[in-house]
N, C-alpha and C positions, 0 to 999 in steps of 0.2 A: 169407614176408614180402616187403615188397617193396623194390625195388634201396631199398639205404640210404640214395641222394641223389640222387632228383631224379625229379619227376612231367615238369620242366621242362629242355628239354635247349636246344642251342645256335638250333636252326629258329625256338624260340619267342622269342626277344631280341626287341624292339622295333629294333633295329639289329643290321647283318652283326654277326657273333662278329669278328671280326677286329678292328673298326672300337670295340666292347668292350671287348676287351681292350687296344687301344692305348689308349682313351682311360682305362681305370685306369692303367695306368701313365703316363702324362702327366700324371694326377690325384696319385699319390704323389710324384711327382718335383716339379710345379709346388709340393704343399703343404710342400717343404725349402725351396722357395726365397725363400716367403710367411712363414715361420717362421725365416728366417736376417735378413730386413730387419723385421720385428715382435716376435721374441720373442729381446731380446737377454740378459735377464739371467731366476735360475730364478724360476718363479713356484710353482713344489708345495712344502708341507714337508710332505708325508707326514704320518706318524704325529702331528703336532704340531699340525697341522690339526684344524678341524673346529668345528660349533657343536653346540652340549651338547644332547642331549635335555631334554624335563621331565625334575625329580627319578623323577618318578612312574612315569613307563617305565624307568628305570633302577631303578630299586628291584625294580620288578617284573622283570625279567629276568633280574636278579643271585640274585634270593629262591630259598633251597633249594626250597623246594616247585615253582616253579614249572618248573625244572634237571629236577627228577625227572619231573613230566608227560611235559616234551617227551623225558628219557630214557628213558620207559616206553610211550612213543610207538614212537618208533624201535625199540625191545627187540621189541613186541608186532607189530609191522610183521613183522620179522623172522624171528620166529617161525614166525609166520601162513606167509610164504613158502617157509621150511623145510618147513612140510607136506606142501608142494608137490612139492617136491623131493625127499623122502627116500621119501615114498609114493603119489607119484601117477604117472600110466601116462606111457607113454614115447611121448608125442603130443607135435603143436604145440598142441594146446587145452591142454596143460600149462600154465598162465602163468605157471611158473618161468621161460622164456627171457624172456617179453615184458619181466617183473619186472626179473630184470637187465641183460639187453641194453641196455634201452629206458627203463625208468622207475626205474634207478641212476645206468647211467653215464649216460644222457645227459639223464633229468631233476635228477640234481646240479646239473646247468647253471644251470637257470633259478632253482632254490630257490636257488644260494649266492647269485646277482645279486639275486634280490627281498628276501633275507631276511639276508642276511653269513654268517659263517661258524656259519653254526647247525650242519652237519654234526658239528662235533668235539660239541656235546649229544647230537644225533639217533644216531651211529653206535652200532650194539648191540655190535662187541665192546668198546667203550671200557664200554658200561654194564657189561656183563660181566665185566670185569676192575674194574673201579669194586668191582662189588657182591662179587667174590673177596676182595679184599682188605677189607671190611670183617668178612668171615667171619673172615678169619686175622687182621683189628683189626691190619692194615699199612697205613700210609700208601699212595696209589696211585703215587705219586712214585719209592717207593723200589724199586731191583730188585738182581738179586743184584750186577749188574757195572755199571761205570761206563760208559755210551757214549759215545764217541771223538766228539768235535765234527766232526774229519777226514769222520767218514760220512757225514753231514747228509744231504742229501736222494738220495742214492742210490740206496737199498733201493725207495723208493718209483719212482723211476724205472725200475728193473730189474721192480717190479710193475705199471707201465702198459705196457709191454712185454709184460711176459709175458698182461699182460689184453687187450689189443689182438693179440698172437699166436692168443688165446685167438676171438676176435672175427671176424677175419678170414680167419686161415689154417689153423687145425687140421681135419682130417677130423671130418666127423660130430658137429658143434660144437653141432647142433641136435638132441642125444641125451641122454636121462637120467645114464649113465653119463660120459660125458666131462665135463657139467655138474659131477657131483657130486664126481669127482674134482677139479675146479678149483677149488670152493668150499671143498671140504674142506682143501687144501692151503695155500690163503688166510687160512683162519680156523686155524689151525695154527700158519702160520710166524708172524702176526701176533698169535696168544694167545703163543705162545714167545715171542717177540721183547719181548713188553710184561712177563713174568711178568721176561726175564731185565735188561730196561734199565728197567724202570719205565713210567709211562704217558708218557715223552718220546716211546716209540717209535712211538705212532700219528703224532703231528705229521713223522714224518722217516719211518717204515717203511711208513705203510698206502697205499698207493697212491690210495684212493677219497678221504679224506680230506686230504692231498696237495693232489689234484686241484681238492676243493671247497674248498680253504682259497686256492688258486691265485687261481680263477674267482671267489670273495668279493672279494675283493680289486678286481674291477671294479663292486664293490656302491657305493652311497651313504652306507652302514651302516660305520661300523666304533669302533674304540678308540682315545681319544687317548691319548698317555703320562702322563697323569697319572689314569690309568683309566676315565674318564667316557665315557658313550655318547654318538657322535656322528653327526650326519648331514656328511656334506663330497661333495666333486666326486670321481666314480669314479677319474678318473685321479689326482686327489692320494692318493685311497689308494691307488692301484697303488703309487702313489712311494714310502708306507713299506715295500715289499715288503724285507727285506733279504738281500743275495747271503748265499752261504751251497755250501758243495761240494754239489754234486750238483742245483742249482737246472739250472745249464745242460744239464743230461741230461738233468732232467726234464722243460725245453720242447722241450726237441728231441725226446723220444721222444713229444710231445702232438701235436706241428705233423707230424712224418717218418710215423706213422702213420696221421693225418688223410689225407696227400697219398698212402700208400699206396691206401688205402682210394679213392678214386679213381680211382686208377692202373692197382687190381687188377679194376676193373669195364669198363676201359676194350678195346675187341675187339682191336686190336694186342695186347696184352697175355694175353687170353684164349685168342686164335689162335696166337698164337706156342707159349705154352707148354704148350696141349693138342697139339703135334706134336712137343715134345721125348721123349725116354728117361725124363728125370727127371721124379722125382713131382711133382703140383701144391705138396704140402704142401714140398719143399723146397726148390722152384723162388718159393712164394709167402714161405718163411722169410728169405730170404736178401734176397729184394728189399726184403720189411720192414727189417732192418737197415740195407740200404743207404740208405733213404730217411730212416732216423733219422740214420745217422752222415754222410749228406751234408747234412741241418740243422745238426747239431753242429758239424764241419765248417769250412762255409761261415758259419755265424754267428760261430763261433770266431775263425775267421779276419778277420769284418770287423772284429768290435771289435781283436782287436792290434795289425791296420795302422791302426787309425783312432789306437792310443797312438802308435805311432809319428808320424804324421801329423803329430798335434798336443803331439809332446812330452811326452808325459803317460807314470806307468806302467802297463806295459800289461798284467802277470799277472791283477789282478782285474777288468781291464776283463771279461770273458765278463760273469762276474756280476752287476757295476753295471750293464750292459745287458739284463739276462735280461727283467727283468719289462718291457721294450717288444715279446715276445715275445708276453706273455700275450692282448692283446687278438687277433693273428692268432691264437693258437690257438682263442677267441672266434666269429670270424669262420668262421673253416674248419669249428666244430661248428653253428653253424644254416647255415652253405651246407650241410651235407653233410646233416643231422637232425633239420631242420624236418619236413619231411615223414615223416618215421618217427616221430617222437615224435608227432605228430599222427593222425594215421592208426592205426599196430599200437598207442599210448599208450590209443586208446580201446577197442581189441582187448583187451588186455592189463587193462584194470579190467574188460571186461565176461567174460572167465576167470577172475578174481580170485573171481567169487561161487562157483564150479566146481570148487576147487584138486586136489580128486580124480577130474573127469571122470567126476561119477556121479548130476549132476544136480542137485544141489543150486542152490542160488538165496542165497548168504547175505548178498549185501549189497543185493541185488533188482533186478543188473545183468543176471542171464543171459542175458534174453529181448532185451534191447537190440539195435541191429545198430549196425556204423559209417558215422558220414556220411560219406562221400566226398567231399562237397559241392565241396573242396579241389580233386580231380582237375579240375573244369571251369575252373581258373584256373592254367595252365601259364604262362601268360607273367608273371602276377603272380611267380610263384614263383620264376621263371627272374628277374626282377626283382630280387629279392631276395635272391636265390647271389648276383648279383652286387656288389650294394650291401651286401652282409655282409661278402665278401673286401676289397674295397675299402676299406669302412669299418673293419677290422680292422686294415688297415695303414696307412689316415691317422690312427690312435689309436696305433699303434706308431711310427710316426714322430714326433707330437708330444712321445708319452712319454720316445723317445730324446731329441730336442733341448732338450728342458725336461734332463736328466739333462749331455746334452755340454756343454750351457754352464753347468754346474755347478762341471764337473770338468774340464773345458779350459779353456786362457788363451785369453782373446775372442778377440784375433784371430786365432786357430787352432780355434775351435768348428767351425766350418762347413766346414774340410778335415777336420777328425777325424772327420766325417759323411759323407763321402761312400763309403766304406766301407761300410757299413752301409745307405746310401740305396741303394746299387745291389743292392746285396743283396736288400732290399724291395722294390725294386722285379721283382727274378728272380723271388721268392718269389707276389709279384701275378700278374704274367702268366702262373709257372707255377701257381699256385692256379688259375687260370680255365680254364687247358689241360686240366688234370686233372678240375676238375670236368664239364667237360660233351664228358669226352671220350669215355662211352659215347654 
C-alpha cells in the first residue's frame, strides 16, 4: 500500500513550510479574536434545531421495510467480506485488508457526513443481534445485566485503541491470521457485550459505530427532539453532541492516534528506533499511548484551567468541550486518508470481484486498473493537508466559543478560552509538523 498520508509532502507547498505553518496558526488564533468581538452570545441549539424534512422522506426512512434493506445491505456486505477472510489466500490481492483498513474505517467518514448516522442501520452485528433476538421473541433492548451509565463511552474508546494498535503497530498486520484474530475478537466481545447489556451496547461498546455516530454529527442530517427528520447547520448538530464518561477518551484516542500515525512514518522516528534493543512493536506501543494520553492530557487540562479562569465548574468542563474536538479529528482524517482512500479505495473494489484470488470477475471489476491520475497533483494535495488541519481547527474553535459563552459569565468567556485556544493552536502547528514530516 502506499505511505497512508501523502503523495504531497512539505517541497510541494505553494509557500516555505514554515511560513504554513505560522500562518495556520495566526489563522486559529486571529479567528478567537474575530469571535470574541462578533459572537457574543450562543447561537446553536443543537438537537432543538433544525428545519423538517417532507413528511414523505421521513416516513420513508422511519418505514420497517425500508430499516430492513438498508440492514440487509450492510448484513450482506458483510458477509460477502467474511469470504474473504475466512477462506481466501494470504496475499495483498486478498481485499480483506483493503475492505477494512480503507473502505470501513476510513470510508465511515464520508458516508456518516453525506448520509447521518445511518451506520447504527447499516452495522451487521447490530442486524445480527436484531434478528437473535427475534428468534428467542426478546426485545433487543433487553440484556441479562443493567449497564452502568458510569461506562458510557469507554469500551468504545479502549476499541479505537486497540483498532488503531491494530493499524499501525502490530507485526504482520497485513496477514490472514493476525486479521482474523482481530475480527474475531471484535465481533465477540461486541456480540457478548450486546447479548449481556442489550442493544445499548453498540451505541457506547462498538468502537466503529462510536466513531461513525461521532463524525455524523458533522452531517447536515440529523433528529430534532421532538423526532422529526431534519436538515440544520453541521456545527449546530455537533452542538447537540451530549458529554457523557468516556467521550473525552474517545477523542483523544481519535486525534493521539491520527498524530501517531504521522509521527510513526516520520525518519527521526524510524531511525531512531530501528537502532534501539527494543522491538519496533513495543517501541511503536508505547508511543501510541503517549500520543493519546498527551491529548487527553493536555486537552483535559485546558478546559479545568479555562473553569477556573472564568469561575465556572470545572469537573464536567472536559466533556462540555469534547465535541469542538470532533472536527480536528475531521481534519487530521482527510489530511492523513484522502489519498489512500482514493487510490488502494479503487484497488480494493477492483479485489472485491476476486475475494478468493482465483479469478473470478463478480462484480465485472477485475480487469479494471487504478487511475493514478491523483499522483500528478502533489501540490494540490499538499494544499489541501493543509487547508483540512486548519480548517479543522477554525471549526473547533468556533464550536468551543459558541459553547464558552454559553456556560461562562460574558465577561469571563474569553479568558476561559484562552486555555483551550492555545492548545489549538499546539495541536495546529503540531498537526502540520507531523504531517509532512516524512
Amino acid at each position: 500500500m502506499i505511505p497512508l498520508h501523502g503523495i504531497g509532502g512539505r517541497q510541494d507547498l505553494p509557500v516555505p513550510f514554515g511560513l504554513a505553518v505560522g500562518g495556520a496558526a495566526v489563522a486559529v488564533a486571529l479567528s478567537f479574536v474575530i469571535l470574541g468581538l462578533a459572537w457574543r452570545t450562543p447561537k446553536y441549539r443543537g438537537d432543538e434545531s433544525g428545519k423538517s424534512l417532507p413528511p414523505a422522506i421521513t416516513r420513508t426512512v422511519d418505514a420497517g421495510w425500508f430499516r430492513w434493506i438498508v440492514r440487509l445491505v450492510g448484513l450482506a456486505v458483510f458477509l460477502y467480506a467474511m469470504v474473504a477472510l475466512v477462506f481466501g489466500v494470504d496475499r495483498l490481492t486478498n481485499p480483506i485488508f483493503g475492505f477494512i483498513y480503507i473502505l470501513v474505517w476510513v470510508g465511515l467518514v464520508p458516508i456518516s457526513i453525506l448520509l447521518g448516522p445511518v451506520w447504527r442501520t447499516l452495522n451487521p452485528l447490530r442486524t445480527l443481534h436484531l434478528l437473535l433476538c427475534k428468534l428467542l421473541r426478546q426485545p433487543p433492548s433487553k440484556g441479562l445485566l443493567e449497564l452502568s451509565p458510569r461506562v458510557g463511552l469507554w469500551p468504545a474508546a479502549l476499541g479505537i485503541f486497540a483498532f488503531t494498535w491494530l493499524e499501525l503497530v502490530a507485526p504482520d498486520r497485513a496477514t490472514i491470521p493476525v486479521l482474523q484474530a482481530w475480527i474475531a475478537l471484535y465481533v465477540v466481545i461486541t456480540m457478548f457485550g450486546a447479548i449481556l447489556f442489550g442493544d445499548r451496547w453498540f451505541s457506547t461498546g462498538d468502537p466503529f459505530e462510536v466513531y461513525a455516530s461521532l463524525m455524523a454529527r458533522l452531517s447536515p442530517w440529523g433528529r430534532r427532539t421532538d423526532g422529526a427528520l431534519v436538515v440544520r447547520r453541521p456545527l449546530e448538530n455537533l452542538d447537540g453532541l451530549k458529554a457523557q464518561p468516556g467521550l473525552v477518551g474517545m477523542v483523544a484516542a481519535l486525534l493521539g492516534s491520527t498524530a501517531y500515525d504521522g509521527f510513526s512514518n516520520s525518519s527521526a522516528w524510524v531511525g531512531w528506533a530501528q537502532n534501539q534493543d527494543i522491538s519496533m512493536t513495543w517501541l511503536g506501543t508505547a508511543a501510541l499511548i503517549v500520543f493519546i494520553l498527551f491529548v487527553l492530557v493536555t486537552y483535559s487540562g485546558a478546559t479545568l484551567l479555562a473553569g477556573r479562569l472564568s469561575d465556572s465548574s470545572r469537573t464536567s468542563l472536559p466533556g462540555l468541550f469534547a465535541h469542538s474536538v470532533v472536527p480536528i479529528a475531521l481534519g487530521y482524517v482527510i489530511a492523513h486518508y484522502l489519498t489512500l482512500l482514493i487510490l488502494e479505495g479503487q484497488r480494493t473494489l477492483i479485489y472485491l470481484s476476486d475475494p478468493l484470488s482465483n479469478g473470478a470477475n463478480v462484480f465485472g471489476t477485475g480487469l479494471l486498473a487504478v487511475n493514478t491520475g491523483i499522483t500528478n497533483h502533489s501540490t494540490a494535495i499538499s494544499v489541501i493537508q493543509v487547508l483540512a488541519v486548519v480548517g479543522g481547527h477554525l471549526l473547533g474553535v468556533i464550536s468551543a466559543h459558541d459553547r464558552a459563552v454559553a456556560l461562562f459569565p460574558r465577561h469571563k468567556a474569553l479568558a476561559g478560552q484562552l486555555p483551550l485556544l492555545i492548545v489549538m493552536v499546539g495541536y495546529t502547528a503540531g498537526g502540520l509538523l507531523l504531517l509532512f514530516s516524512s
